[in-house]
C-alpha positions in Angstrom: -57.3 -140.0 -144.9 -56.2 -139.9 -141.4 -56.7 -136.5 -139.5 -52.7 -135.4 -139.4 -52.3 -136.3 -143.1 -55.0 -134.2 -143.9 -54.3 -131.6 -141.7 -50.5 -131.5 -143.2 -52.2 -131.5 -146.7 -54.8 -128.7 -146.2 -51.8 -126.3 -144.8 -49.2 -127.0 -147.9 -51.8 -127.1 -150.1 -53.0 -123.6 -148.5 -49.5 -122.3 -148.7 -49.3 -123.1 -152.2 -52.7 -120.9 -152.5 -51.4 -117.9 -150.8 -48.4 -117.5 -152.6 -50.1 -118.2 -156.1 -52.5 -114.8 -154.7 -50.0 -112.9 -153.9 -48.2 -113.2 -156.9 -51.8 -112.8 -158.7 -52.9 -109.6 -156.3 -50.6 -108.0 -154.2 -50.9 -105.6 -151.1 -47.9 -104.2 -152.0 -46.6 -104.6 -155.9 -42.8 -106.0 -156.3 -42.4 -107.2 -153.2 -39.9 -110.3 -153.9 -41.0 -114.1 -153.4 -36.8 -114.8 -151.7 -37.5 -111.6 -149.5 -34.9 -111.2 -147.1 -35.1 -113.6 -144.1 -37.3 -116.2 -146.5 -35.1 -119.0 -145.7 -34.7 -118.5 -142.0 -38.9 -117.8 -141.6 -39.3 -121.5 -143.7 -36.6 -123.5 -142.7 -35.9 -122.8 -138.9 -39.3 -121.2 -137.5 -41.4 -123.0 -139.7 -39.8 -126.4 -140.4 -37.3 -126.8 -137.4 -38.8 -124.6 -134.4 -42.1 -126.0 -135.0 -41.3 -129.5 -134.7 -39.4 -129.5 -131.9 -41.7 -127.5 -130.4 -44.5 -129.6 -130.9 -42.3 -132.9 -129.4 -41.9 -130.4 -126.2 -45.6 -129.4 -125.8 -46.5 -132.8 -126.0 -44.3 -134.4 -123.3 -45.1 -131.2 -120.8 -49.4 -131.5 -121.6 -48.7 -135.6 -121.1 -46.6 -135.2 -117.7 -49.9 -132.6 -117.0 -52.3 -135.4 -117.6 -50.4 -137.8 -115.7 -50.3 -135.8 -112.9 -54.1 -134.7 -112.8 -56.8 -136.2 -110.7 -58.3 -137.3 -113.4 -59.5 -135.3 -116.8 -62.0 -133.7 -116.2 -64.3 -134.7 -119.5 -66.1 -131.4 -119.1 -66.9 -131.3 -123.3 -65.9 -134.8 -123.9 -69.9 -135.2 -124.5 -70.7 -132.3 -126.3 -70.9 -132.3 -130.4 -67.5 -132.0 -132.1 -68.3 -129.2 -134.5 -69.7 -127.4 -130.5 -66.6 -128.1 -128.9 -64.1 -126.9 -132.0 -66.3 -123.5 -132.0 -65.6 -123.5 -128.0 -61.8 -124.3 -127.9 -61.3 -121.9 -130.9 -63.3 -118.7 -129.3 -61.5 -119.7 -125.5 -58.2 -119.5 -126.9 -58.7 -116.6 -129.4 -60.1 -114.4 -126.1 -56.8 -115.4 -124.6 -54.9 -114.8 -127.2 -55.7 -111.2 -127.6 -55.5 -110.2 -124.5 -52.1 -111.9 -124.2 -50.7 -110.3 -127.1 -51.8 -106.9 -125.4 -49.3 -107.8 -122.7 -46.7 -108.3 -125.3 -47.1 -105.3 -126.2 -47.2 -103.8 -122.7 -44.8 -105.7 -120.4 -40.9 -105.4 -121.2 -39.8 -109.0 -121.3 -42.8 -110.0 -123.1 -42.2 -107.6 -125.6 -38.5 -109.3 -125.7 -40.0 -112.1 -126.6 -42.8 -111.3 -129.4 -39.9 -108.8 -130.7 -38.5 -111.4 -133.2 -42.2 -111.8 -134.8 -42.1 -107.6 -135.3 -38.6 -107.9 -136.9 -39.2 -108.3 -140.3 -39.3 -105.6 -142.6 -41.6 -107.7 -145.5 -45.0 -109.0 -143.9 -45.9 -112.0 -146.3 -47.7 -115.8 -146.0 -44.8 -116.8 -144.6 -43.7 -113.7 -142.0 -46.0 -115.2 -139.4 -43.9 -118.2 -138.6 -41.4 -116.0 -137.1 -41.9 -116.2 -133.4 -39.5 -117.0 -130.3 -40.1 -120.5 -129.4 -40.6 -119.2 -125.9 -43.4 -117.3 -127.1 -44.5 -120.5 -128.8 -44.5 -122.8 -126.0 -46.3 -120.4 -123.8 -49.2 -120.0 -126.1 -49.7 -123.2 -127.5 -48.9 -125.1 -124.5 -52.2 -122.9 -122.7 -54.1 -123.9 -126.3 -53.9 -127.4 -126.1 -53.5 -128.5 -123.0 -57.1 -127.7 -122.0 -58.0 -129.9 -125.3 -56.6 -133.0 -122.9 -57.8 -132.4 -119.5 -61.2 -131.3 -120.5 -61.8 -134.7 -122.9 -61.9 -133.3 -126.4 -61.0 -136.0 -129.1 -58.0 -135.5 -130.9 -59.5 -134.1 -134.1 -59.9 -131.2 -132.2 -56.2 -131.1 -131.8 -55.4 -131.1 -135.3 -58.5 -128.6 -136.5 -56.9 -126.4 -134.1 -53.2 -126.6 -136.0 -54.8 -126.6 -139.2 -56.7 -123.6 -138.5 -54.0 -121.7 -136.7 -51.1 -122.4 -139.7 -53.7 -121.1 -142.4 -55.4 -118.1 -140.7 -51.7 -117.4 -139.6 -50.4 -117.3 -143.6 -54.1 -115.8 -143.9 -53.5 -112.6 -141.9 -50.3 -111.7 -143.0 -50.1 -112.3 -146.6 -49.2 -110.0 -149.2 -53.0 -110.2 -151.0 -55.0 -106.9 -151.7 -58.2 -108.4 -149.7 -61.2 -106.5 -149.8 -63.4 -108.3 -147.0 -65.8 -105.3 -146.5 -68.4 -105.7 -143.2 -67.1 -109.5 -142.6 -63.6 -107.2 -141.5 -65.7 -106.3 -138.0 -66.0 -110.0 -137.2 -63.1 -111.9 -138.6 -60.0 -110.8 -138.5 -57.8 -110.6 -142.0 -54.7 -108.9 -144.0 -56.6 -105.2 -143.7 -56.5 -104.9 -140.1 -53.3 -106.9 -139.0 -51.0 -105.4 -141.7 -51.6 -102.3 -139.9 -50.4 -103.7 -136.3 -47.1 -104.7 -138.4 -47.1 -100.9 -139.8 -44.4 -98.4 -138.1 -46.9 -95.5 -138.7 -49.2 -96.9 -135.2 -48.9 -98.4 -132.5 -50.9 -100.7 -130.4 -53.8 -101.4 -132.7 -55.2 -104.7 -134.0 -54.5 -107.3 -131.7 -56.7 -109.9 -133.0 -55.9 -113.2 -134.3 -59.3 -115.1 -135.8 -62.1 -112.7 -134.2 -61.6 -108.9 -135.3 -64.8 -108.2 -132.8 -62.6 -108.2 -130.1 -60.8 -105.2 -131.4 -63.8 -103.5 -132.3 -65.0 -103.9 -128.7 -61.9 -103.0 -126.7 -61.3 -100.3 -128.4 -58.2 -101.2 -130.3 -59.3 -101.6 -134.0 -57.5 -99.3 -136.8 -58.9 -99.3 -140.2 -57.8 -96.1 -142.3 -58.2 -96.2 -146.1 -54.7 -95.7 -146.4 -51.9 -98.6 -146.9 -49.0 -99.0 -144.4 -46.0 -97.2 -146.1 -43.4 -99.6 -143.6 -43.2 -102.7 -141.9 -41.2 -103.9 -139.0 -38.9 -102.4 -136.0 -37.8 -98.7 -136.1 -34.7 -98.6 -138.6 -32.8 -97.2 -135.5 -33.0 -100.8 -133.7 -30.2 -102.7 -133.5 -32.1 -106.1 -133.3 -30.3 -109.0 -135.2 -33.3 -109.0 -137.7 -31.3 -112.2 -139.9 -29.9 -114.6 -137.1 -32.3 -116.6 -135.1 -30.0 -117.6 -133.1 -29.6 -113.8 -131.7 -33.3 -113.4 -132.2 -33.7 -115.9 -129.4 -30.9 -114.3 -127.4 -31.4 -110.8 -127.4 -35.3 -111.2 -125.7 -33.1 -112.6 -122.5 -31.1 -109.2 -122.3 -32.4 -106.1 -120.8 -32.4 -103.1 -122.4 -31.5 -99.9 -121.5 -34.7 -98.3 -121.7 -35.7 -101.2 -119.2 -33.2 -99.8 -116.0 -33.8 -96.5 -116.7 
C-alpha cells in the first residue's frame, strides 16, 4: 500500500475509532454526535480548507526549493524512524511556543479565535482553524522536511500523526492516562485550555512535558463545566466565511 493511501486509511479508520469511544465513554454524557457546527467543522475545515490548503503549501515549499542553493540534506542520511522522532519534536517545540503567542498577540489571537469558537470540543472540533493559521504552521512544518532531505514518508507520518493526535486531544472520551499525562499530551489536559473557567494553560500539542516545564500545565480533578468563547462575544461562531473575516478586523479592545 502506497504511503498516502495508507496514511488516508489510518486517519478515517482512526476517526471511525474515536467516535465509536465516545459514544462508548464519554467526557461529558449526552453530548450530541450532529453537535452544532458538525457540518461546517467536517465539510469546509476538514474536507474543503484542508485540501486547498495542502495544494497551496505545496506550490509555496516547491517555489522555496527552487529558489534555494541547494537542499541542504542535513538528515537525508540519518535513519527514518531518527529523523521522524527529530521533525516531530522540532515542530512540536515550535508549536507551543507559537500557540503561546496566539494567545498573547492581538492579531494572532484573531486568527486562532475561530479554533476557540465552538462551544462542543469533540474528535472533530480540532479541524476548525483559520486557514491563515494553517498555512503559517504547516508551511514552517514541512518545509524543513524538503530543504533538509527527508524522504517523503516523513511527510505523510507527519499528516497522519497530526490528523489523529489532533481528533486524539480533543475528543469527547473519559481518558484516564495517569503518569504518561506528564509526557504526552491527551483529552485531560487540552480540554481544559478549551474550558472558560482558565485561561492560558495547556499549550501542548504531542509533548505535555513542555507544559510541565514552562510552567503552564493545569490538571485539577475537576471537569470543565464550559467550552468555548465568553457567551458575551459576538463572534460568528456558525459561518466560516465570517470566521475568516472577523480575525482581519480590529477590535475595540485593540485601540483602546
Amino acid at each position: 500500500m502506497n504511503a498516502p493511501l495508507l496514511s488516508s486509511a489510518l486517519i478515517i479508520l482512526s476517526a471511525l475509532i474515536f467516535v465509536a469511544l465516545e459514544r462508548r465513554y464519554p467526557y461529558t454524557p449526552g453530548q450530541r454526535f450532529l453537535r452544532q457546527g458538525f457540518w461546517m467543522d467536517l465539510v469546509l475545515y476538514s474536507l474543503v480548507q484542508n485540501w486547498v490548503l495542502g495544494k497551496i503549501i505545496e506550490l509555496i515549499i516547491h517555489g522555496i526549493d527552487l529558489r534555494a542553493a541547494g537542499r541542504l540534506h542535513l538528515v537525508g542520511g540519518w535513519p527514518v524512524p531518527l529523523q521522524a522522532v527529530f521533525f516531530l519534536v522540532l515542530h512540536d517545540i515550535y508549536i507551543y511556543w507559537f500557540h503561546r503567542l496566539q494567545h498573547r498577540v492581538p492579531f494572532l489571537w484573531r486568527i486562532h479565535e475561530a479554533h476557540h469558537s465552538t462551544p462542543h470540543v469533540d474528535w472533530l472540533s480540532g479541524t476548525r482553524s483559520h486557514s491563515l493559521e494553517i498555512l503559517i504552521n504547516q508551511t514552517i512544518e514541512f518545509a524543513p522536511l524538503f530543504l533538509l532531505g527527508a524522504p517523503p514518508e516523513i511527510g505523510y507520518f507527519k499528516v497522519t500523526i497530526d490528523a489523529i493526535w489532533g481528533m486524539y486531544i480533543h475528543s469527547n472520551i473519559n481518558v484516564r492516562s495517569g503518569w504518561l499525562q506528564k509526557i504526552f499530551n491527551g483529552p485531560e489536559m487540552h480540554r481544559w485550555h478549551h474550558a472558560l473557567e482558565v485561561v492560558n494553560v495547556n499549550f501542548s500539542t504531542k509533548i505535555a512535558v513542555w507544559d510541565w516545564v514552562f510552567g503552564t500545565a493545569y490538571l485539577p480533578g475537576t471537569k470543565p463545566k464550559q467550552y468555548g468563547l465568553e457567551p458575551t462575544s459576538a463572534y460568528p461562531v456558525n459561518s466560516y466565511v465570517w470566521q475568516h473575516l472577523i480575525a482581519f478586523r480590529r477590535r475595540r479592545s485593540e485601540t483602546a
